[in-house]
C-alpha positions in Angstrom: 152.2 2.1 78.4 149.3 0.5 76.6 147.5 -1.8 78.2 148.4 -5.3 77.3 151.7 -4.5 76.0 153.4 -5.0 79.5 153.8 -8.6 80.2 151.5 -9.6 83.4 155.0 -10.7 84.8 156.7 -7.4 84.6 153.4 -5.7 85.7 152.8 -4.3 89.2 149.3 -5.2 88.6 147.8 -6.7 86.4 144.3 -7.7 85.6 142.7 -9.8 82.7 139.1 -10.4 82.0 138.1 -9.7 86.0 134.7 -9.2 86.6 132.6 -9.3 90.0 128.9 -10.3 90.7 127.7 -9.8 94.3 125.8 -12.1 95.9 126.2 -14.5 92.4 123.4 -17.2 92.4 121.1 -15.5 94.8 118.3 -13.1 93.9 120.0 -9.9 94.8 123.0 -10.6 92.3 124.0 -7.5 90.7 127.3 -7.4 88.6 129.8 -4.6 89.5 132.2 -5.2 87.2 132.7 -6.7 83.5 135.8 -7.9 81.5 138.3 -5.9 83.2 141.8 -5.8 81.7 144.1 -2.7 82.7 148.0 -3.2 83.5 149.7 -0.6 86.0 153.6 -0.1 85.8 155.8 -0.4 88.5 155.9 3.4 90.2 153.4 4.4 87.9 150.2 6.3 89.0 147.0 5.0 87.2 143.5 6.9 88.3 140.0 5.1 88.0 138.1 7.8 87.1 133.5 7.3 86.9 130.1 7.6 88.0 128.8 6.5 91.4 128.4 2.7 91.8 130.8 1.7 88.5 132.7 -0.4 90.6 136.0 1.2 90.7 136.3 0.6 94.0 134.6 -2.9 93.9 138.5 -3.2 91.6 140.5 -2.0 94.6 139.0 -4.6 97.3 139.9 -7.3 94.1 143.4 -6.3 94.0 143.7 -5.7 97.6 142.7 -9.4 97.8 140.1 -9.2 100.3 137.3 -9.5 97.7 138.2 -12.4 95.0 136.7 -12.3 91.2 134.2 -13.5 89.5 135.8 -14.2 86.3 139.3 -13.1 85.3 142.5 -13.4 86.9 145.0 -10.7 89.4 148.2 -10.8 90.1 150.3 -8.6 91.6 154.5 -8.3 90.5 153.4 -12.0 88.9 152.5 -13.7 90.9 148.4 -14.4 91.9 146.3 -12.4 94.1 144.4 -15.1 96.4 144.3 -12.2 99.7 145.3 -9.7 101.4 149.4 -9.0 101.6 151.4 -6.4 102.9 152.9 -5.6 99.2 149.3 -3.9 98.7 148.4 -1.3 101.3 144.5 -0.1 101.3 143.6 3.4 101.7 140.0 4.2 102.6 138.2 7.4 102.3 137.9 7.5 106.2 141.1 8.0 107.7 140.3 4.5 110.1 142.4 5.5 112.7 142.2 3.7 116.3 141.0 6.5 118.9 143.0 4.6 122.3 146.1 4.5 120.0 148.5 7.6 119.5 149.6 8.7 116.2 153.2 6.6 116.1 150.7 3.3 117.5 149.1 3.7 114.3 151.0 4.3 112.3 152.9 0.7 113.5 149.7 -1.2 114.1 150.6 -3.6 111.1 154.3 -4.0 112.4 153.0 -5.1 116.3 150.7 -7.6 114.6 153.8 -8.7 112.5 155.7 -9.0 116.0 158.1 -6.1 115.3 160.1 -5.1 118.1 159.4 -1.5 119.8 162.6 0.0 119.2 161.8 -1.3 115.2 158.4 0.6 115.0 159.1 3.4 117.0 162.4 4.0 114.6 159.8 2.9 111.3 157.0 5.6 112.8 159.5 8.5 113.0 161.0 8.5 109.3 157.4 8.3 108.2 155.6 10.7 110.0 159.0 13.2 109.2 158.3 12.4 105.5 154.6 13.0 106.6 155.5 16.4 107.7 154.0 14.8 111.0 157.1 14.3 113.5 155.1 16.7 116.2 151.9 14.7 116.1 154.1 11.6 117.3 152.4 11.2 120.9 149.1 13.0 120.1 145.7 11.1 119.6 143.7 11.3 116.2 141.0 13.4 118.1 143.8 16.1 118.6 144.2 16.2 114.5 142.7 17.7 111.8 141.2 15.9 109.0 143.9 16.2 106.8 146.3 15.5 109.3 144.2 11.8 110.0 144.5 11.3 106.6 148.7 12.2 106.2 148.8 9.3 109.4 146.4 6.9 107.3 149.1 7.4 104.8 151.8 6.9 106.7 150.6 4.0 108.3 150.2 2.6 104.9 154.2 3.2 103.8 155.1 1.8 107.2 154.5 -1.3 105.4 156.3 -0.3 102.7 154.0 -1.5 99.8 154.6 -1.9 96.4 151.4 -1.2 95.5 149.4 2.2 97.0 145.4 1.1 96.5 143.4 5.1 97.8 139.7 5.2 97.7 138.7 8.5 97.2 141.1 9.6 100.2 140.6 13.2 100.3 136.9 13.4 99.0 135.7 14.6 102.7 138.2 17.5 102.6 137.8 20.9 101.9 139.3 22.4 98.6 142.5 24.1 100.4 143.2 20.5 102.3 142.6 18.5 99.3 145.2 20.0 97.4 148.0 20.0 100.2 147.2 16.1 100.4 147.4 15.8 96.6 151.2 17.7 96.5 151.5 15.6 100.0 150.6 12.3 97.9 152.7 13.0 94.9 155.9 13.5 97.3 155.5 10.0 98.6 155.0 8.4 95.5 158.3 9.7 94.2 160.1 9.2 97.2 158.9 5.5 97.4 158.4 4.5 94.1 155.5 2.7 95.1 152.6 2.0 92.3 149.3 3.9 92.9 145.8 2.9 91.8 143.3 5.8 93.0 140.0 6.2 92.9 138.2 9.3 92.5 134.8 11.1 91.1 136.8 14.3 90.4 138.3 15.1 87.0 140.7 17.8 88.0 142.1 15.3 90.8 142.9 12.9 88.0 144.4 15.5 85.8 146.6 16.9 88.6 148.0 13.2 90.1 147.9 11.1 87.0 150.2 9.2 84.7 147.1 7.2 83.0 143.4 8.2 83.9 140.9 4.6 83.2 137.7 6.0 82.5 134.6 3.4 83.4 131.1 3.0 82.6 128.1 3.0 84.3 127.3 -0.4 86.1 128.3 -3.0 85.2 132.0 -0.8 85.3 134.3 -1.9 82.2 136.9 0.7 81.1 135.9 2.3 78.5 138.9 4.4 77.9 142.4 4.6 79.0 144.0 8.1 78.6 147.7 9.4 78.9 148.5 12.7 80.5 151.6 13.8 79.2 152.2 16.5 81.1 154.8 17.5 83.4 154.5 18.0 87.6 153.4 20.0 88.9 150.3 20.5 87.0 148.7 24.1 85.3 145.0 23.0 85.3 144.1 26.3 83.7 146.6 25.5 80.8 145.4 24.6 77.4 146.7 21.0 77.7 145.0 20.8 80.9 141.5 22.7 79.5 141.3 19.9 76.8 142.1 17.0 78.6 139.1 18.3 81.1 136.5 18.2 77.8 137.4 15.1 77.1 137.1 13.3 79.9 133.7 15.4 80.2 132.5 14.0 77.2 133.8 10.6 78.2 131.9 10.8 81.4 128.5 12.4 80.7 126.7 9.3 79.0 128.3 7.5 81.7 127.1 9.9 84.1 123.5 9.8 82.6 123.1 6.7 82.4 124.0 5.8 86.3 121.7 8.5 87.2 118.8 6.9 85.1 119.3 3.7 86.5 119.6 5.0 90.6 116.0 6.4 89.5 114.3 3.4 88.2 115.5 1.5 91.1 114.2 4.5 93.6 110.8 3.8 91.4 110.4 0.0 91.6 111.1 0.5 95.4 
């Protein structure tokens, strides 16, 4: 669905015009983000896919509401993003997870602080962690894990909420090739089970390829989108296909000025300091 088209209402998110300057009016202002405007569908998985220090995840925090604009406006299923809200979970990069806590404490950290009862989260933490493929981890620590096991929990955490909206920042960058891709088949089964919306954030084509219905490609710093692409192509996904080959070079060539262009700045500023 084209951006635009969707009416903000109908949108699970929905951004216009949103840019960010940090530190605005002080002499370490920088601006992150310019003139935003990107629409996601409910159940539909977008990717934000650029260079290092674009902002895309500077986008996330803004929609997660614990960051507000600059300029522009968010809402979320209509109605205004002014903070954080249990409709919109946050997925970091690091799994997060509270070392004193077992795996099913966790997971139902956000339901105690809500006041839910025991028998609530204890029923809530074992249908997630089953859909997790996690049910024997119930009473074990996140030291007695494996990092992509930390990570299935940070997910599972995240549905215990049951969010409308699925915000991942780079989730599975720190995991090795084999793990990255059970998490990606492990992400793409919760999505269609929930029918949750997913914005995700990544520096890796092939990831975008593999989870995406739209891919927003941004530019250097300040990040604006400089392209929205469809991938019309069915799940699960041939990444040495021809469709698959193609999209790759485009979103190459996309990329690389973007790519150079980040790079030359991180060197001036290495330079000047």
């Amino acid at each position: 669905m084209a951006d635009g088209v969707m009416a903000a209402a109908h949108a699970a998110v929905s951004c216009r015009g949103v840019g960010k300057t940090w530190a605005a009016g002080t002499t370490r202002a920088h601006e992150a983000l310019r003139g935003i405007s990107l629409d996601v569908a409910p159940g539909e998985f977008v990717s934000l896919l650029g260079p290092s220090g674009c902002g895309k995840s500077t986008l996330l925090y803004l929609v997660a509401g614990l960051e507000q604009p600059t300029e522009g406006r968010i809402d979320a299923h209509g109605a205004p993003v002014s903070g954080p809200g249990p409709e919109r979970s946050l997925i970091f990069q690091e799994a997060s997870l509270l070392p004193w806590l077992s795996v099913w404490q966790n997971v139902t950290f956000g339901l105690t602080l809500r006041g839910a009862s025991v028998a609530e989260r204890t029923t809530v933490a074992r249908e997630v962690l089953a859909r997790a493929g996690l049910s024997e981890a119930f009473d074990k620590r996140p030291d007695e894990l494996s990092g992509g096991m930390r990570q299935r929990v940070a997910v599972a955490r995240a549905m215990a909420m049951r969010p409308k909206v699925l915000l991942m920042d780079e989730p599975f960058a720190a995991l090795d090739v084999q793990t990255r891709a059970k998490m990606q088949g492990f992400l793409l089964d919760v999505w269609h089970a929930t029918g949750a919306s997913v914005l995700f954030v990544t520096h890796h084509i092939d990831e975008a390829i593999a989870l995406s219905d739209r891919i927003a490609v941004f530019t250097a710093r300040p990040g604006r989108i400089k392209a929205t692409i469809a991938v019309d192509m069915p799940r699960p996904r041939d990444l040495e296909g021809q469709q698959a080959i193609a999209l790759r070079r485009q979103l190459t060539a996309l990329l690389q000025d973007e790519v150079d262009r980040a790079f030359a700045e991180q060197e001036a500023l290495s330079g000047a300091g």
